[in-house]
N, C-alpha and C positions, 0 to 999 in steps of 0.2 A: 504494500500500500504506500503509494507515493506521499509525502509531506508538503504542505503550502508556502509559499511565498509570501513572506509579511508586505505589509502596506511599505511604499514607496513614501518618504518624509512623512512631514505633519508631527504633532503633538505627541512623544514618547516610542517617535521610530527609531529601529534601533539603528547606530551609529557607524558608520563605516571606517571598523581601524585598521582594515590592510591584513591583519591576520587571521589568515584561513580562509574559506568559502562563505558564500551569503549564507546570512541567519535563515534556515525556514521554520515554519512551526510544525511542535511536535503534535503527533498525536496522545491526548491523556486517557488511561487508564483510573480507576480507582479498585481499588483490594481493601476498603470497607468490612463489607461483609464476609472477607474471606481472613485477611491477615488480624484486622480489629475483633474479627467475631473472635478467632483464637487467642485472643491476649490473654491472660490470668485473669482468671474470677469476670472475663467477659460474656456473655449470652445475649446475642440478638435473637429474636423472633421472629417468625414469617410477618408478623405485622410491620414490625421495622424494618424488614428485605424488603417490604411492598414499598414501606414509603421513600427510603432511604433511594432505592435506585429509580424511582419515580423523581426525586428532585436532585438525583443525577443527571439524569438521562436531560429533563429540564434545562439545566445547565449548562449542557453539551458534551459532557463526558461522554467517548465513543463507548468504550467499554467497562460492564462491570461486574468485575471480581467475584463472585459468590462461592463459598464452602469450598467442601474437601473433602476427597472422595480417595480412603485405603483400597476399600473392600465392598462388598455387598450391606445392605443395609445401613447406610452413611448417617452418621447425626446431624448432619448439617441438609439432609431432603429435603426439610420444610422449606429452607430457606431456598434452596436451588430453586423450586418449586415455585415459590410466591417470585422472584423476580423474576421467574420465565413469564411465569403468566401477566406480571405487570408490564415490562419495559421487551419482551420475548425474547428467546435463547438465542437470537440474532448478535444481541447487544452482552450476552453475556459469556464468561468465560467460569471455569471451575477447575481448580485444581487438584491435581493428580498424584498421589504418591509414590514416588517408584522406588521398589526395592529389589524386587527382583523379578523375572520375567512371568513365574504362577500368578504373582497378587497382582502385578500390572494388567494382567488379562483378565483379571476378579471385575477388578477399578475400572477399568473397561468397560466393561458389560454393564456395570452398573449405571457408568455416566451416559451409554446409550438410552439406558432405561428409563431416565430422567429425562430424557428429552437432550442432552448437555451437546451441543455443537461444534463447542472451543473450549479444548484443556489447554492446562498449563503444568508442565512436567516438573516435581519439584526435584531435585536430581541432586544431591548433594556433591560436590567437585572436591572441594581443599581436599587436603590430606585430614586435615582434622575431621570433619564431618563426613570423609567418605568411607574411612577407617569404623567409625562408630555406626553408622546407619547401612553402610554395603558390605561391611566385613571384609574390605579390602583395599587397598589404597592404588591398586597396579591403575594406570592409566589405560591399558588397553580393555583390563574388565570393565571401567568406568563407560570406555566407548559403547564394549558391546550393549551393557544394560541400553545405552541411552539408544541406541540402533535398533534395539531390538523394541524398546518399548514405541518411538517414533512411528516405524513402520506399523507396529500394530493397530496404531491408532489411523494410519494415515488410510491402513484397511476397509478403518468403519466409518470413512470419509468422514471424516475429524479435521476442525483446524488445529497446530500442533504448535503452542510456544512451548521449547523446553526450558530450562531455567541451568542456570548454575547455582545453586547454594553455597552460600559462603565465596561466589564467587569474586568476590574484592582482594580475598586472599589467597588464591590460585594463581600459582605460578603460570607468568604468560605460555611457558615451554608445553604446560599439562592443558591449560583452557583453549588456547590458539587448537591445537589441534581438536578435542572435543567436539567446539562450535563448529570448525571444517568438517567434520564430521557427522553432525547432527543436521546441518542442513545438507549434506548431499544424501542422508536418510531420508530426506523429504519434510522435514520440519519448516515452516512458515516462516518462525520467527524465534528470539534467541533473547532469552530476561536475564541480564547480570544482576544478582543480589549481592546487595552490600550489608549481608546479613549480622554482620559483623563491620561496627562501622567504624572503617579506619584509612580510608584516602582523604586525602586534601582535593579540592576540584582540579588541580593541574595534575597530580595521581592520576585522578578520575580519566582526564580525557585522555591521557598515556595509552591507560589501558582499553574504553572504547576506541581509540584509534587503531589498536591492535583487532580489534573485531570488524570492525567497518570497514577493514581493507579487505574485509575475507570474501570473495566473488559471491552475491546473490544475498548476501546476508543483511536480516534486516532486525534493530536491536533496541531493545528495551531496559530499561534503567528501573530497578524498586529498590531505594536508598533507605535508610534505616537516621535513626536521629539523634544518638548516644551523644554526639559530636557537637551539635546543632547544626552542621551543614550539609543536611540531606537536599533542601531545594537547592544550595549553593552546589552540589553536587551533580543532583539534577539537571541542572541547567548547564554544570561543564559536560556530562557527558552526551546532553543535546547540541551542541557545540563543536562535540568530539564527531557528530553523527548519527548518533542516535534518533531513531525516528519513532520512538513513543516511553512516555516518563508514567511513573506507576506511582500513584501520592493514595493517601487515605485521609477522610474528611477528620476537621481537627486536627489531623498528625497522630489519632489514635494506633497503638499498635505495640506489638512488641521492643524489648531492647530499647527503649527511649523512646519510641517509637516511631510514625515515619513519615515522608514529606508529605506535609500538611496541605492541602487541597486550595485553600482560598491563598495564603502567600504562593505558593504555585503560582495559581492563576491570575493573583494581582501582579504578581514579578512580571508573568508577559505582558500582563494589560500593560503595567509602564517600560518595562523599558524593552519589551520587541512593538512596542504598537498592536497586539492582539487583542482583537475586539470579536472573535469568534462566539467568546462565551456568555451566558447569561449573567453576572455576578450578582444578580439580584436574590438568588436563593443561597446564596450560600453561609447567612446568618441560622436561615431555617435549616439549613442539612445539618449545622453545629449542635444546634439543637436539639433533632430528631435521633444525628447519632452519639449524643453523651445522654441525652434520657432511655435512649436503647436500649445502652453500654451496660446501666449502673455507676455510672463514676461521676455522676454528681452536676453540676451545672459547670465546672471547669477541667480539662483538662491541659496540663504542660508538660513537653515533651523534656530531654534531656536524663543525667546522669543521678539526680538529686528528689527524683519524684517517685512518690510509695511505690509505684507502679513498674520503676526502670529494671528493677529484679527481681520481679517478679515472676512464680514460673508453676505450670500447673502439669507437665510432662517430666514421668521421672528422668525420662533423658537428660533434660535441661537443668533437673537438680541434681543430678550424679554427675552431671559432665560439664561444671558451669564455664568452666576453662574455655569451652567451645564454642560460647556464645556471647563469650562478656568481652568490650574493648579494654578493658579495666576491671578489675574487682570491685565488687561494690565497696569494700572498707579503703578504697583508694581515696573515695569522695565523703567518706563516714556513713556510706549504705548501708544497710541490709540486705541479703540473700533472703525470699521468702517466699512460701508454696501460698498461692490463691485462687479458689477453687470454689464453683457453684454446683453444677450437677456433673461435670465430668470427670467424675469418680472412676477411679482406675485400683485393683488388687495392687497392683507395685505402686502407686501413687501413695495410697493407703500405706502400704509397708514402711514405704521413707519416709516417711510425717512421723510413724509412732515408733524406726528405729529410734533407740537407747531409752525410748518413756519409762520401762519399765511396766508396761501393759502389755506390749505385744505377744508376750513368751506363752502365754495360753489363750490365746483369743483367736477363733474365725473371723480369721480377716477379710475373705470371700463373704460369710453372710454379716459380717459386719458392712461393709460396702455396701450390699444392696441393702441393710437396712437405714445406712447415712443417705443412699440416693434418695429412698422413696421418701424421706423424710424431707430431705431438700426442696423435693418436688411438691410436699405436704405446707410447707411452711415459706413456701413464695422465693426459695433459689434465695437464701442469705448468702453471704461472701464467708469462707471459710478459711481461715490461716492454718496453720501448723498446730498450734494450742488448741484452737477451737474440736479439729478433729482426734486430739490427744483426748477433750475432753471428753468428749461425744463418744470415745471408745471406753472410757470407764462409766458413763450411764448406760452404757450397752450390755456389759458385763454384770452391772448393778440391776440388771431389771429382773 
């Protein structure tokens, strides 16, 4: 999909300083409902997928993000569901987990079955994350998974971005080849995640430059906000080439979370001249997605907010090394589990290692009797303590 040409002068066009190619406009994405729904102790509803990508779509955002899809029976259907039927799976994409080539064909079937038109392949690259999540770090295993999942999808005539995870921090030697790789599988389009936020925007456009030289390739930027220069990032590696930027409304998300939707699109309103978008809804999208969320009438991204390390996947608290550009006690953080109803037996496990509760306790029918109670008493936010406690009135009854 080709990208536009900004306005020619007038009031906030952008500036001609001799370096690099003409500015064009990106195409924007939003992962919303997909990156924000997953944050800690987050839960959107089908009612907030309707409205949230309704006063997307409103605003001009071409695509949007909804849920996540391992295996058959996805917690996230409802949501896929209501934004098909509002905004239709034209406008929407859904993310894909790949691990290995049985469950890729599971996740498969399933996003057909939703209706789902365009995945988005979450494929984890670094060595760090491809070691924990593929059980291996060899680069040529990495290709094949992503080869083999690519075409499977391109099968059930799928549109196919795949992703790098953690790709900020992949060596050019291991991602260069990959992405050469993944689009001559037939893949569409190609999402560097800065899942781990650690370029500076001159970094940034280094390494989009190393992609946009690759023949046919066409690439995608979802920046993370640990740093605060996810839109500054953003914007270098639209600069670098890149012909579509991945923001979530507010800057809701994980890791600090991520470029934030309205500075987004007010950065191009002033200084590319982009007047493509509505900007009139996007007080009301702030709104719709922090009363969604749970998280109150304000959200702030960065290294210093309850939220920045916060984690509700035991991976993410076994292995924080992997996720964090910092330690949280770098900035006087905390590391902490937050959780509504996605209650997990190993989640459950690591909240009540060393309590001194767990050593006789069904931790399986303790779980599902924390869920249904969650679901009993309107999804409260649940810390580390809360669930320590909840497993000695469990024992107590």
């Amino acid at each position: 999909m080709a990208v536009m040409d900004v306005h020619d002068g007038g009031p906030g066009a952008p500036l001609a300083d001799g370096a690099g190619p003409p500015v064009k406009l990106p195409h924007i994405s939003d992962a919303t409902l997909r990156d924000s729904a997953h944050m800690a102790g987050v839960e959107f509803g089908p009612k907030d997928a309707a409205l949230i990508s309704d006063l997307l779509v409103r605003t001009g955002v071409e695509l949007v993000e909804v849920g996540m899809i391992s295996g058959p029976a996805p917690a996230d259907a409802d949501l896929i569901l209501a934004t098909h039927e509002t905004v239709g799976p034209e406008r929407s994409l859904t993310l894909v987990v790949v691990r290995d080539r049985k469950q890729v064909e599971k996740a498969l079937d399933e996003a057909v079955r939703l209706g789902v038109r365009s995945v988005m392949f979450s494929i984890p690259t670094s060595y760090e994350h491809a070691g924990l999540k593929l059980a291996s770090t060899s680069t040529k295993y990495l290709i094949s998974v992503a080869r083999a999942a690519i075409e499977a999808a391109k099968e059930r005539g799928l549109h196919v971005t795949f992703s790098g995870e953690d790709g900020a921090r992949t060596p050019k030697e291991r991602l260069v080849p990959y992405v050469t790789a993944g689009f001559a599988a037939g893949a569409d389009r190609f999402r560097l995640a800065e899942t781990v936020a650690c370029l500076s925007p001159w970094q940034m456009e280094d390494v989009i430059g190393e992609l946009t030289a690759i023949d046919g390739s066409e690439i995608e930027i979802h920046s993370h906000n640990m740093l605060g220069m996810a839109v500054a990032n953003s914007l270098a590696a639209h600069r670098a080439g890149a012909d579509w930027i991945s923001a979530t409304v507010g800057g809701i998300g994980e890791r600090g979370g991520n470029a934030p939707l309205a500075e987004l699109l007010t950065s191009l309103r002033v200084v590319h001249g982009d007047t493509r978008f509505d900007l009139s809804h996007l007080t009301a999208l702030s709104a719709a997605a922090l009363k969604g969320s749970g998280l109150g009438e304000a959200f702030q991204s960065g290294p210093t907010t309850p939220h920045a390390f916060a984690y509700e996947l035991p991976g993410q608290l076994s292995n924080p090394a992997a996720y964090e550009t910092l330690p949280a006690e770098t900035v006087g953080n905390s590391r902490e589990l937050r959780v509504r109803t996605r209650l997990t037996t190993a989640l459950v496990t690591w909240a009540l290692t060393d309590s001194g509760v767990e050593a006789d306790l069904d931790v399986a029918a303790f779980t599902a009797w924390l869920t249904a109670r969650q679901e009993q008493q309107g999804r409260p936010l649940l810390d580390r303590d809360a669930i320590r406690k909840s497993a000695v009135e469990f024992q107590s009854r």
